[in-house]
C-alpha positions in Angstrom: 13.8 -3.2 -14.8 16.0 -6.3 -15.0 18.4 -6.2 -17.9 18.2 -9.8 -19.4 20.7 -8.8 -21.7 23.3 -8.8 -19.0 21.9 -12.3 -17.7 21.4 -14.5 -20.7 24.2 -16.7 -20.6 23.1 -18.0 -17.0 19.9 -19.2 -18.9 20.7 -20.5 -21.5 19.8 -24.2 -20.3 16.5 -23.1 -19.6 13.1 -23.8 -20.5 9.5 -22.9 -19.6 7.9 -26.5 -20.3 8.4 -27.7 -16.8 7.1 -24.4 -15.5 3.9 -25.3 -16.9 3.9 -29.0 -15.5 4.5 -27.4 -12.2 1.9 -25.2 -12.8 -0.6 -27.8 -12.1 -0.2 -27.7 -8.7 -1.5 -24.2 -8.5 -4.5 -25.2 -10.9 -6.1 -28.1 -8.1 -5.1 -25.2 -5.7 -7.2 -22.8 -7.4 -10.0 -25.1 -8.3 -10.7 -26.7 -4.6 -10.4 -22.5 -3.2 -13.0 -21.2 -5.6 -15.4 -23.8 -4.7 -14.8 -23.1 -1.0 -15.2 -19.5 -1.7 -18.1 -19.7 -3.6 -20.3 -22.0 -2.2 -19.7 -22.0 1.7 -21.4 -18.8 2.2 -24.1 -20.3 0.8 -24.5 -23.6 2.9 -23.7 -21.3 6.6 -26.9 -19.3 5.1 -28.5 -21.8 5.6 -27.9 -21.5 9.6 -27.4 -17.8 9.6 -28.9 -14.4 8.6 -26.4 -12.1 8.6 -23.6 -11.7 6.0 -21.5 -10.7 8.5 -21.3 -13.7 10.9 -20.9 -16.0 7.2 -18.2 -13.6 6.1 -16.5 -13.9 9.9 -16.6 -17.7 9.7 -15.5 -17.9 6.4 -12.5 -15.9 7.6 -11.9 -17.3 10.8 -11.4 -20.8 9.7 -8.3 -19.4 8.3 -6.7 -18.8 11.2 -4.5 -22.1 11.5 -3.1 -22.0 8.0 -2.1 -18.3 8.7 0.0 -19.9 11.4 1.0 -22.2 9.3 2.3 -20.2 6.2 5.4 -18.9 7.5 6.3 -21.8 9.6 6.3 -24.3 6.4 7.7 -21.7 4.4 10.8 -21.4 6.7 10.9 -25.0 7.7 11.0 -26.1 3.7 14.2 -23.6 3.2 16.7 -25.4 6.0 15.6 -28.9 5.1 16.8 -31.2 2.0 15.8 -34.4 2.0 15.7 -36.8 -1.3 12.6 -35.6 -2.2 14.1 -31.7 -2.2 12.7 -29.0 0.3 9.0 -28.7 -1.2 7.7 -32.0 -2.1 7.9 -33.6 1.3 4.9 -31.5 2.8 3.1 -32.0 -0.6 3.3 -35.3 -0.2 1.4 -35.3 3.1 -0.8 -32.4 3.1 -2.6 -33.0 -0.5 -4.3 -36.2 0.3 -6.0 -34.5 3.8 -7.1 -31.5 1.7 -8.2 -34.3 -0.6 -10.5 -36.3 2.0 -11.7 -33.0 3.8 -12.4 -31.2 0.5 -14.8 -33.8 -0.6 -16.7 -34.7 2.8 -17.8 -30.8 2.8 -21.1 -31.5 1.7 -21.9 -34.1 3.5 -21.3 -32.3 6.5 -23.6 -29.3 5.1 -26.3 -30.3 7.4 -24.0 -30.3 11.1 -23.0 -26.7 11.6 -20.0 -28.2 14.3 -18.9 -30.7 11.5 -18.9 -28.3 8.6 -16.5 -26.0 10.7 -14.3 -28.7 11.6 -13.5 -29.9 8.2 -13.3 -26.5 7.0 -10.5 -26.2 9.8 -8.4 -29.3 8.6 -9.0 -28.4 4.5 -7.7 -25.3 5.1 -4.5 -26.2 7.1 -4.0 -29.0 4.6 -4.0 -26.3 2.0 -1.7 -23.7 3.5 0.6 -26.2 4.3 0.6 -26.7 0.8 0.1 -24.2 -1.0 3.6 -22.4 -0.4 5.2 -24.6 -1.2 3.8 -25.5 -4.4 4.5 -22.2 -6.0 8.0 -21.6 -4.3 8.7 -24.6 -7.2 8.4 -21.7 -9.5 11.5 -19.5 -7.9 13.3 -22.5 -7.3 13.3 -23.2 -10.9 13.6 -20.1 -12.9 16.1 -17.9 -12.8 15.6 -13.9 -11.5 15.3 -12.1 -14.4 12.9 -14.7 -15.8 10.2 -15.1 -13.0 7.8 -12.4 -14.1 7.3 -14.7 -17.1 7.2 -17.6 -15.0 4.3 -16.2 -12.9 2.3 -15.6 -15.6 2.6 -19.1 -16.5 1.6 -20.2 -12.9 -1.2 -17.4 -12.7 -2.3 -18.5 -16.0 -2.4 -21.8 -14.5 -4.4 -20.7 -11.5 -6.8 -18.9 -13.5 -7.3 -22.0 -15.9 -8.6 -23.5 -12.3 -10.8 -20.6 -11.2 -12.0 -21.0 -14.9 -12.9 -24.5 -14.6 -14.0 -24.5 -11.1 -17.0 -21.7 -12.1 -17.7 -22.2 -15.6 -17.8 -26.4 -15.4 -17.9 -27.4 -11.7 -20.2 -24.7 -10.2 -22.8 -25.4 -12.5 -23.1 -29.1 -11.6 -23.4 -27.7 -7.4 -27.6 -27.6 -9.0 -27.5 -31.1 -9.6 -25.6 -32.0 -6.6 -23.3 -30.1 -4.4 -21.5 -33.3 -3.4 -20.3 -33.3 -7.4 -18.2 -30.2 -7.7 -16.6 -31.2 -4.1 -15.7 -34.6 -5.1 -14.3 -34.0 -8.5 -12.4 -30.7 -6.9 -11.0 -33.7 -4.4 -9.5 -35.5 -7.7 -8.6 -32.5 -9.6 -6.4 -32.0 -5.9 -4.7 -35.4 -6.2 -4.0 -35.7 -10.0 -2.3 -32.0 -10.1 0.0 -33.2 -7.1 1.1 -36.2 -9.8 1.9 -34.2 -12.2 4.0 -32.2 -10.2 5.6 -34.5 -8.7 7.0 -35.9 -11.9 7.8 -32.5 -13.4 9.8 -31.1 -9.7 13.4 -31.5 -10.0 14.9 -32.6 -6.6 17.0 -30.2 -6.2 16.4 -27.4 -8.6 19.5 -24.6 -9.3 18.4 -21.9 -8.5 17.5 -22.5 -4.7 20.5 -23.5 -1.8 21.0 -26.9 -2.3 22.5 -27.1 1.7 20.8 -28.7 4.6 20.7 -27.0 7.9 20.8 -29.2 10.5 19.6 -26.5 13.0 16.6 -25.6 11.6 14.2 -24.2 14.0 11.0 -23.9 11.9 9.1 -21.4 14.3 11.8 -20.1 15.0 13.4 -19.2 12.0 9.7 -17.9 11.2 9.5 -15.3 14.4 13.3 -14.3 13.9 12.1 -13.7 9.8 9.2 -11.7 10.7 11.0 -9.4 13.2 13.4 -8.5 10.1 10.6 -7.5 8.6 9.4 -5.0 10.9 12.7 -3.4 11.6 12.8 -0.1 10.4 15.6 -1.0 6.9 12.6 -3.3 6.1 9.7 -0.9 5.9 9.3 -0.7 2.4 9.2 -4.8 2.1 6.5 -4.3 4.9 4.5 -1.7 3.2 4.5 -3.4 -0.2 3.4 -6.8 2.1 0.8 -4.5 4.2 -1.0 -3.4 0.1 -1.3 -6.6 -1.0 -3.4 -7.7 2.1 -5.2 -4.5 1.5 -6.2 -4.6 -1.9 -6.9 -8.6 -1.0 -9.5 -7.6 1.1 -11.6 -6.5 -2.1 -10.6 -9.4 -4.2 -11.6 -12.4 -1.3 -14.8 -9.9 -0.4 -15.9 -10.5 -3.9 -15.0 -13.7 -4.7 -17.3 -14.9 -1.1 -20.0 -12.2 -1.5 -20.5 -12.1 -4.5 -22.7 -15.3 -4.7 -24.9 -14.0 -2.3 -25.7 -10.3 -4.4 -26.2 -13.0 -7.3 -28.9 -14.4 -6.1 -30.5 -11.5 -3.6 -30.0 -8.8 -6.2 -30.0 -10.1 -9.6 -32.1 -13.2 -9.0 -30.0 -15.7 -10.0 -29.6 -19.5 -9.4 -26.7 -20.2 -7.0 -24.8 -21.8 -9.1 -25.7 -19.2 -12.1 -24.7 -16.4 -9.5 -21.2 -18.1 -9.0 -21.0 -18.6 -12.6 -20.7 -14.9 -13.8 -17.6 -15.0 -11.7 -16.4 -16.7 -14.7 -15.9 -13.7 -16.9 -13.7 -12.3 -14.4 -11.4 -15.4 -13.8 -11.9 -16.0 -18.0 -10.6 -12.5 -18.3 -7.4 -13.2 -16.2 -6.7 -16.1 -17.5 -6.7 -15.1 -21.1 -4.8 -11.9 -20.1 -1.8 -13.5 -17.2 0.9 -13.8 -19.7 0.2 -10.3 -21.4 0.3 -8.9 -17.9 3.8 -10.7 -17.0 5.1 -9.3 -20.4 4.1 -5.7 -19.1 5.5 -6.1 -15.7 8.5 -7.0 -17.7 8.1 -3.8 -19.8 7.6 -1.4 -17.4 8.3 -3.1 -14.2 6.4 -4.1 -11.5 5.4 -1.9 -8.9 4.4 0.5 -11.8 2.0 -2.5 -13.1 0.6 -3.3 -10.0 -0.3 0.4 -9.3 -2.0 0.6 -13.0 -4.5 -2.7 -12.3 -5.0 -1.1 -8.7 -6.3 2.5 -10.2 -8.7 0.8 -12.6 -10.4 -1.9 -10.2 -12.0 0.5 -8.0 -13.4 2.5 -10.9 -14.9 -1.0 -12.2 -16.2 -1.5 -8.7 -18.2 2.0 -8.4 -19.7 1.6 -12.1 -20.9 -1.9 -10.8 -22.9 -0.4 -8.4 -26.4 0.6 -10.1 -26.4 -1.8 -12.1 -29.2 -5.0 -12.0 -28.0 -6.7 -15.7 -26.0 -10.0 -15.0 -24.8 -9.5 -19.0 -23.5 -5.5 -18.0 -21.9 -6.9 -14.6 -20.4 -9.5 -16.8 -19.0 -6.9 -19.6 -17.5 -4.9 -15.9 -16.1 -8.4 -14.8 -14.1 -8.9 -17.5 -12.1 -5.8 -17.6 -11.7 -6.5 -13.9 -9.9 -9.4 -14.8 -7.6 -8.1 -16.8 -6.9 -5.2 -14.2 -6.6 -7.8 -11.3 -4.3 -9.9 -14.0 -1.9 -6.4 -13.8 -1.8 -6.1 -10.3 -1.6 -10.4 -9.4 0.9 -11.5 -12.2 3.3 -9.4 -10.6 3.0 -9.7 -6.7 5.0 -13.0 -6.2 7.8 -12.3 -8.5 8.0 -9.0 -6.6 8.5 -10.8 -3.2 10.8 -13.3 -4.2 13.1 -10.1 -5.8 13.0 -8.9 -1.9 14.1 -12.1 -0.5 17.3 -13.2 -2.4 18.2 -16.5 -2.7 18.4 -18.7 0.8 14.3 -17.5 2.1 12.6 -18.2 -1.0 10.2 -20.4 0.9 10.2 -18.0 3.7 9.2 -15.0 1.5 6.6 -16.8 -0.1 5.1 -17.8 2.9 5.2 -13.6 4.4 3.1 -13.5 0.5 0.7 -15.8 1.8 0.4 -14.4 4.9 -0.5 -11.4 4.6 -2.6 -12.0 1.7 -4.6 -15.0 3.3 -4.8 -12.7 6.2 -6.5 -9.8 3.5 -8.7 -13.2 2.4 -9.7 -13.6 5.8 -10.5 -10.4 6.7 -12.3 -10.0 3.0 -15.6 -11.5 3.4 -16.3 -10.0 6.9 -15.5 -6.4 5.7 -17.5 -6.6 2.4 -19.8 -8.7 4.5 -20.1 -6.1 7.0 -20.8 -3.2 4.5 -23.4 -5.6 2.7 -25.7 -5.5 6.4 -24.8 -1.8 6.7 -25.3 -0.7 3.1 -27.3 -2.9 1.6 -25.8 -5.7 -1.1 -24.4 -2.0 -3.0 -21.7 -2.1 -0.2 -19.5 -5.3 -1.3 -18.7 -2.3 -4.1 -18.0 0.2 -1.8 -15.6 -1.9 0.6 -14.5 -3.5 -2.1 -13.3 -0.3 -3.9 -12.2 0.8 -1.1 -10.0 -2.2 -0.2 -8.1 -1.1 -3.6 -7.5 2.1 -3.2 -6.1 1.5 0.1 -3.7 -0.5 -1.5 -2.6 1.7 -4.3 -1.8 3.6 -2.0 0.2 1.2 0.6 2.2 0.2 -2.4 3.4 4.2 -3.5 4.6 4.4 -0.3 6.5 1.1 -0.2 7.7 2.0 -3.8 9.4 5.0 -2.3 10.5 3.7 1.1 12.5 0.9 -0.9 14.3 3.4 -2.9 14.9 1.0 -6.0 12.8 -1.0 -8.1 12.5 -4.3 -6.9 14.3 -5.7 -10.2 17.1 -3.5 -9.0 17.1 -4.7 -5.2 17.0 -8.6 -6.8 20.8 -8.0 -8.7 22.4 -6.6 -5.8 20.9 -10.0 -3.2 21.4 -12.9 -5.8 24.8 -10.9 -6.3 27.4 -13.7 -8.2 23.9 -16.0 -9.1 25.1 -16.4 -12.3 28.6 -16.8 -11.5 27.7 -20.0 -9.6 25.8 -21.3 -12.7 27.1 -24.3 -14.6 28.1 -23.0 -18.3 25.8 -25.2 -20.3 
């Protein structure tokens, strides 16, 4: 565990009230994703029967902002413009979610159509989306970021909150409502941050490189990650995906076992989805201040242990109030395990790859989020609607699992590995 003892003269010039201003930018983020979680499903059903081809589609259309991740990512670490190294692809890919985000409904009727602007919404929001919360590391020093991300989760799950528990319900009025107040939500969040963002923030390299190769710094990254010194920054990568395939399963299916199994309204069905986002929400900060207590990886693995056990109880049970009362201690078990997995990454990648770290974080977890509703989709035709619980327990203890290993294979807590790669951080600190 980081000993902020030893630090605290390098921060003593900080504060966390631009940390929440930044924040924002993760709230429209998790806003416009709920909605696109929660209620796609529903319009494919509309052209198909099976869970499985909804959950592959929902997946699929993935594909070009997983390609995108760790090429922005890498290209927004060698560049430095007067706008800083994040802002600039803000700047451009915000208003396209924007305009794509809000025409989803009105293509609800055009299979092709409603593909296509899933495509472009979603690579407008990868492009996006990493570097929106690598503003977090860039601001706030090492030993603070656990903090940091519970501000930004807390955030995020403010969004989720408001996304189910204001905007889903208007989706029975009008599903062109949620969509087009999601698109504003988008578009005043990226104001606010971009009058909060310093330029060029300490605690990122303030150097350009004029030989930046974006996919090619990207391909040369990954295969550093796959060499043998970096297996357990692999393995702890390779759990998060896993234990994401539960999370994205339930977020997509979940709609779906609403209304086939409990007989709810759509938009009621989505709506008990809020006590689990409520319940992270309230709980993001108390789960930062534990990862700061006991550390991390030993967080992570305590969320990871309970969340499956939640998932099994859930199965019997036909009461929207009881899966409700289970949702909410799910929340505050996925607010253990989430809270901590960004701050853990960035204490892998040092200083100079912040953006490209963060973008590995996305990738492998958007690739568990595409992979999510096809698995629990899969086990829903083979099962019955019981098996989103199965896979989705399963999907958790996989990565319980994944995440011991990679605990051992890096051979010191992250915290630990974080000192010896910032190295003389605070050294190169001004003394205010």
């Amino acid at each position: 565990m980081a000993d902020t003892q030893a630090t605290e003269p390098a921060t003593e010039g900080f504060a966390y009230g631009r940390i929440w201003l930044i924040g924002a930018g993760f709230l429209g983020v998790q806003v416009a994703f709920t909605l696109y979680n929660a209620f796609l499903p529903l319009m494919y059903r509309e052209f198909f029967d099976s869970t499985a081809a909804i959950g592959l589609l929902m997946g699929t259309d993935n594909l070009v902002g997983l390609l995108l991740i760790p090429i922005v990512g890498a290209w927004s670490d060698r560049i430095n413009s007067r706008l800083g190294r994040r802002l600039p692809f803000m700047l451009v890919a915000v208003p396209i979610a924007a305009l794509t985000f809000a025409g989803i409904p009105y293509a609800a009727n055009v299979l092709w159509a409603l593909i296509l602007l899933e495509i472009i919404f979603t690579a407008a929001m990868h492009s996006y989306r990493g570097p929106v919360i690598s503003l977090m590391p860039d601001h706030v020093p090492p030993e603070r970021r656990s903090t940091g991300n519970g501000i930004i989760n807390l955030m995020g799950g403010a969004g989720v909150l408001i996304a189910f528990g204001g905007l889903s319900l208007l989706y029975d009025i009008d599903p062109r409502l949620p969509f087009g107040i999601g698109a504003v939500i988008l578009l005043a969040t990226l104001g606010v941050v971009y009058l909060a963002a310093e330029r060029h923030p300490p605690y990122v390299d303030d150097e350009t490189d004029e030989g930046a190769r974006p996919i090619g710094d990207a391909i040369a990254g990954f295969k550093v990650l796959l060499s043998r010194p970096n297996r357990g920054q692999f393995l702890v990568l390779a759990a998060m995906l896993t234990y994401f395939i539960g999370f994205a399963g339930l977020d997509a299916m979940f709609p779906i076992y609403g209304v086939e199994e409990l007989g709810l309204t759509e938009g009621r069905a989505a709506f008990i989805l809020t006590f689990f986002a409520g319940s992270f929400l309230v709980f993001a900060l108390v789960a930062g201040m534990l990862g700061t207590r006991f550390g991390k990886i030993p967080t992570m693995l305590a969320g990871l242990a309970i969340l499956p056990v939640l998932f099994l109880a859930a199965t019997p049970v036909r009461s929207a109030a009881v899966i409700g009362g289970l949702f909410i201690v799910g929340g505050f078990a996925w607010g253990l395990v989430n809270v901590q997995a960004m701050p853990l990454v960035a204490d892998l990648g040092g200083r100079d790859r912040i953006g490209f770290y963060v973008g590995m974080y996305y990738l492998f977890t958007m690739f568990g989020q595409m992979l999510g509703p096809f698995v629990l989709g899969s086990a829903m035709d083979l099962f019955g609607n019981q098996g989103m619980f199965y896979a989705g327990a399963g999907a958790f203890i996989g990565g319980f699992i994944l995440l011991r290993a990679g605990q051992k294979a890096l051979g010191a807590p992250p915290e630990e590995l974080a000192r010896r790669q910032i190295g003389d951080l605070e050294d190169a600190l001004p003394d205010d």
